[in-house]
C-alpha positions, 0 to 999 in steps of 0.5 A: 500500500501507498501512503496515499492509500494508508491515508485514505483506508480505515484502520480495519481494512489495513489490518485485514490487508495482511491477512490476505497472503496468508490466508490459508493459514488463517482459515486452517486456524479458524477451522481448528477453533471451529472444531475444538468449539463444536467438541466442547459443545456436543460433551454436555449435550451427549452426557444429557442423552447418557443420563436420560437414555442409557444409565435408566435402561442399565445400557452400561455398555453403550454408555462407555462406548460412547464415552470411549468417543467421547475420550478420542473427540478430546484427543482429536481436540488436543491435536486441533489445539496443537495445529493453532498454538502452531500454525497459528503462531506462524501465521502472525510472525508472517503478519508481523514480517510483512508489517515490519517490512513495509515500515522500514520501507517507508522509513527509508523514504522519509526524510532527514527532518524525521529523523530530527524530529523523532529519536532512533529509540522511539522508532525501534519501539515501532519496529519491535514492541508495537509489532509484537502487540499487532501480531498477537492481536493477528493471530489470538484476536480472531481466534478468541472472538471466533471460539467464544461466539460460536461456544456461547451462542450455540450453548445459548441455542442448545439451553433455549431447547432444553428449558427456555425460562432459565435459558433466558435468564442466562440470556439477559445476564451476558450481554450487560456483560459484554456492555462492562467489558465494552466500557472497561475496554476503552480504558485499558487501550487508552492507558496502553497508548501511554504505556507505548509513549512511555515505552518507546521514550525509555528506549530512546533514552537507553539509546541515548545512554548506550551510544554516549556511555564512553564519553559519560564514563571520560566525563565521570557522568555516569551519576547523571545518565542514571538520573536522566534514566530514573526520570523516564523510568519512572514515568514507564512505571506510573503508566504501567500501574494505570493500564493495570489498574484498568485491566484489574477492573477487568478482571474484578468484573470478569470474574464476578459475571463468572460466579454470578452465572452460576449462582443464577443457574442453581438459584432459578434451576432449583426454583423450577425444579419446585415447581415441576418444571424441570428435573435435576439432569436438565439441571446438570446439563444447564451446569455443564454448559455454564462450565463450557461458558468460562474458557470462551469468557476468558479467551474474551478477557485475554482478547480485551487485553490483545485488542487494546495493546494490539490497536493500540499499536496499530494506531501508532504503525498506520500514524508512521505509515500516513506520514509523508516524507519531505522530498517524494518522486514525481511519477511524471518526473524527467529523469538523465542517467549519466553513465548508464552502463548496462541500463540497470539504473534506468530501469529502476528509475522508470519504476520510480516514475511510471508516468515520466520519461527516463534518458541515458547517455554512455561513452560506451557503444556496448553500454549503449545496446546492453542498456536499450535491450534491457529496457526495450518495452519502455523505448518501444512506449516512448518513455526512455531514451538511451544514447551515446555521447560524452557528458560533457557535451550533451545534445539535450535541450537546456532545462529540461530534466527535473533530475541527473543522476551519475552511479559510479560514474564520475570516476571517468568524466574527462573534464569534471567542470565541463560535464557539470556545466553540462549537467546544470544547463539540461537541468531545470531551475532547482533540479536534482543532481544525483551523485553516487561514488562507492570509493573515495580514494582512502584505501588500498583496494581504490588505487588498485582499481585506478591503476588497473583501469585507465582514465579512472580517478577517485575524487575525495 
């Protein structure tokens, strides 16, 4: 994606996006989960059907039985558990790569102002802890939502048919629930958002104190970087106990719709019962399905803290993402390789800028042709031009390129200040000239290269 699309897309769709080539993991762990939910679903409902039907008529040897396929669905659960603890970790560190990898991309692009403004440390935090928050959130996050939806809504389904007035009481209980875990939510992510602030300061700090530690230790400073240290360090921990008291809250309430669930279903099962309306094995099952309630509702509340930790991160990835670097390629820009050579660089550059018009000049005849074939179709269109000459005395129109570049190149200019009279005349006012020189004359290995080839000189 571009930063024009970052821009312009949601937060969701961006997330979603990385999702896509990987797809196939990420079905093969939804499912997984669909499964592990449908085995914890069916062992309350098949325990009611033994109680009622087998256990009464003495069928003792079709009750183990089933309770023999009832022992494999478990460890057919067991592998279905090992194949998202796996595959679904594995489908994160992609998610995570992927991430990773489009944000130094777009941070080679930003400018040197961002750099100014932003220290190195802040920025290793984006590329490592923010990323280890989304990835978690990739994998767990769908998952969790997926197992939980499916175990609590079927439960719901398959209780309604069993005895709907307590069904319905459970009913009314979850979603008053789900509304506190809402609100509690909000405040666990907002306290996340400063806990990364405050994380990424104290790696810049550290940064900061590992890159100067030579020059505190010359100084007898050292008593003032840990000062500066204690200082940050102790923001860091002022933010962590606010994001752990929003998440104790969590907690407290968590647990406490945990007891009230079950109290509900012995305290109106046990008034149904006195009135005839419902027997004990129903009260079993309903217990059952209450206990099949409390590994969904805890996945939720891992979820709670995946999705704060998680957008949380995300937010700070997508602000990076949206941030538009200083200097950017004009895609109809008019762009001069000096030196083109095999046509390599040219090649790059029209990618640069699809819409533009590329030309290269080479003393070489065989440069010349290497340099047309490998760019052959973009002739053919129109875009690019490759022709041999001298730089120093070019046959193109004064002011017409937006930018000039030389790779490895000015090594052989013959005249140095005629060439870049040359260059700053095809140049439009306020044009780019690009120059880039792998030696620099300081070592051993560049006179060797002058010696060997005539006509080289290295500049310093």
């Amino acid at each position: 994606m571009t930063t024009r699309q970052f821009q312009e897309s949601s937060a969701l769709r961006i997330f979603l996006s990385y999702f896509k080539p990987h797809r196939k993991l990420f079905f093969l762990d939804m499912c997984c989960a669909l499964m592990i939910a449908v085995i914890d679903l069916a062992f309350p409902y098949v325990s009611r059907w033994c109680m009622y039907q087998l256990l009464p008529e003495s069928a003792y040897r079709t009750f183990f039985a089933v309770m023999a396929v009832v022992f494999c669905a478990y460890i057919l659960r067991s592998v279905f558990t090992y194949i998202i603890c796996y595959y679904g970790h594995t489908f994160g560190i992609l998610v995570e790569a992927d991430i990773r990898r489009d944000l130094f991309r777009h941070m080679q692009e930003l400018s040197f102002d961002y750099y100014d403004r932003n220290r190195t440390g802040q920025l290793m935090s984006r590329l490592t802890a923010d990323l280890f928050d989304i990835t978690e959130l990739a994998h767990h996050g769908p998952e969790d939502i997926f197992i939980s939806g499916v175990t609590i809504v079927g439960a719901l389904a398959i209780m309604f048919t069993i005895q709907w007035q307590l069904a319905l009481v459970i009913a009314c209980i979850i979603p008053v629930f789900f509304l506190v875990v809402w609100k509690c939510r909000k405040s666990m992510q907002d306290a996340s958002i400063k806990v990364k602030q405050r994380t990424a300061t104290i790696n810049a700090d550290i940064e900061s104190g590992l890159s100067g530690i030579k020059t505190a230790k010359a100084f007898a400073n050292e008593e003032a970087e840990l000062e500066k240290f204690d200082v940050s360090n102790d923001s860091f921990k002022t933010s962590k106990r606010a994001f752990h008291r929003a998440m104790g809250r969590f907690n407290a309430v968590m647990e406490f719709f945990l007891c009230i669930l079950s109290v509900a279903v012995i305290s109106v099962g046990g008034f149904l019962i006195m009135q005839g309306r419902m027997d004990t094995v129903d009260l079993i099952t309903f217990s059952l399905y209450i206990t099949t309630f409390v590994n969904p509702v805890r996945k939720l509340s891992n979820f709670a803290e995946l999705f704060a930790n998680g957008t949380a991160g995300l937010g700070r990835f997508i602000e990076l993402m949206r941030e538009e670097p200083a200097m950017q390629d004009a895609p109809d820009a008019k762009v001069l390789d000096c030196g083109c050579g095999g046509g390599a660089n040219i090649k790059r550059l029209l990618k640069k800028c699809p819409e533009g018009i590329v030309k290269g000049i080479d003393y070489s005849p065989v440069s010349v042709e290497k340099s047309k074939k490998v760019n052959e179709t973009a002739i053919v269109e129109g875009r690019c031009t490759v022709l041999q000459g001298s730089v120093a005395d070019m046959i193109f129109a004064d002011n017409w390129f937006d930018a000039v570049t030389a790779f490895e190149t000015v090594y052989f200019w013959p005249d140095l200040p005629q060439c870049f009279r040359e260059v700053y005349r095809v140049l439009k006012p306020g044009g780019t000239l690009l120059i880039c020189n792998e030696s620099n004359g300081d070592t051993d290995k560049d006179k060797k290269w002058t010696a060997i080839i005539g006509g080289m000189t290295i500049y310093k």
